[in-house]
C-alpha positions, 0 to 999 in steps of 0.5 A: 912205971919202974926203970925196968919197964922203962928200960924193957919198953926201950930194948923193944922199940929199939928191935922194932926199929931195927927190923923195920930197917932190915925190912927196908934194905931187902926190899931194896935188894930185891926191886934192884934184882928186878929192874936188872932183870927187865932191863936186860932187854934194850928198850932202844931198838938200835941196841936191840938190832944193832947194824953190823959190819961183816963180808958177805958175798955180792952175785951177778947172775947172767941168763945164757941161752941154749943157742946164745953164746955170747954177752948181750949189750945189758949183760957187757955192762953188768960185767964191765960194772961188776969189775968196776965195783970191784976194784973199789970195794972187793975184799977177795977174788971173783968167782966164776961158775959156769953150768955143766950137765946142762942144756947151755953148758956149751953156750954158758962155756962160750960166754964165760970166755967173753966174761974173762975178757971183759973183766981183764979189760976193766982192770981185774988182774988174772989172779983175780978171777977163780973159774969154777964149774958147777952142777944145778941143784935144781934142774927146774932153776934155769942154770947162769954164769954167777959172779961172785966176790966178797965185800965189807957191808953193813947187815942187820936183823933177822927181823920178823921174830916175834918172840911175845904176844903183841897182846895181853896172854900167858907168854906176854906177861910185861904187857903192862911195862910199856914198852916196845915189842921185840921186832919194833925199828928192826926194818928201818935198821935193815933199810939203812943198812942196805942203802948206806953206800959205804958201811965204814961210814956207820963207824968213822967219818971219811977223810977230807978231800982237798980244796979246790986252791983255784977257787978258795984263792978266788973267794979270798981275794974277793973277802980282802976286797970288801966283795961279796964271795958269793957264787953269781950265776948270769942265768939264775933268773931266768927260771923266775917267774915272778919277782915278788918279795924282792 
């Protein structure tokens, strides 16, 4: 074998490596672009159906009567804590609306007076309350006196979207990537975001509240003692009915 054939053999070995290299790089590229593309669905459903902080309305309804005219003992109690609630957690003012056209306007007329009062009683500021009068956009729907303010809380969904097949099919093509359907985990986000009592807390923790000084100055003065600070309650035994493991 001559240097020339030598030196071609080489150039050939060379170009064969460089293009396995070449080869190797754009399949890289391209199983890259892949998984950016499949993971642009979160496969964490808080992500998927994160819990929101928004206003949204809060509704009272209260049934009146034809003949009625006045508040029932439940329904005084719904307005006195409807007002209590508000002066919590309302963001803006109470809207009243009261029917009109309607078999118990003049009954719905009369009560929203009494409504007025109580809320006035409770503590809600005149400016508070805005009256409204409206007409039933269904005369088949009993017609009530609705309270409504606006609040900070904590929502999540829709759920029920089922945007693929749960089985193997056409639409459902990532069947064998393993991983969770669309709608999984969206009705515990929903629960939890109805249950909480305060949204903020979903995104910062609450302030402390002060120590009980009378207490705290207890406990240390039994710790400098050599005391136990544990709390004794004298009837503690009393709902023991066996002392086995003492």
């Amino acid at each position: 074998m001559t240097s020339a054939d030598s030196a071609e053999r080489y150039r050939s070995l060379r170009v064969a490596v460089l293009i396995a290299g070449l080869a190797a790089a754009l399949g890289a590229c391209t199983h890259t672009s892949q998984e950016a593309t499949t993971a642009s669905i979160p496969n964490d459903y808080r992500l998927r159906h994160p819990i929101a902080i928004q206003e949204a309305n809060r509704t009272v309804n209260i049934f009146v009567g034809n003949t009625r005219g006045g508040l029932s003992a439940s329904q005084r109690a719904d307005v006195v804590g409807l007002a209590s609630v508000w002066l919590r957690e309302g963001t803006g003012a109470i809207v009243a609306e009261a029917p009109m056209g309607t078999s118990n306007a003049r009954a719905a007329a009369d009560s929203l007076r009494e409504v007025r009062s109580l809320l006035t009683a409770a503590g809600v500021p005149p400016r508070g309350i805005i009256v409204r009068h409206y007409h039933p956009a269904d005369p088949r729907l009993f017609a009530t006196i609705r309270l409504t303010y606006p609040q900070i809380a904590a929502v999540a969904g829709p759920c029920g979207v089922w945007p693929e097949d749960l089985g193997p099919s056409i639409k459902n093509k990532g069947y064998l990537d393993n991983k969770p359907y669309w709608n999984f985990g969206c009705a515990s986000q929903r629960n939890l975001a109805a249950m909480v009592d305060n949204p903020s807390d979903l995104v910062q923790p609450r302030p402390e509240t002060p120590t009980y000084t009378a207490r705290r100055t207890y406990a240390l003065d039994k710790y400098r003692q050599g005391q136990s600070s544990a709390t004794v309650y004298p009837d503690a035994d009393k709902s023991k009915i066996s002392s086995v493991g003492q």
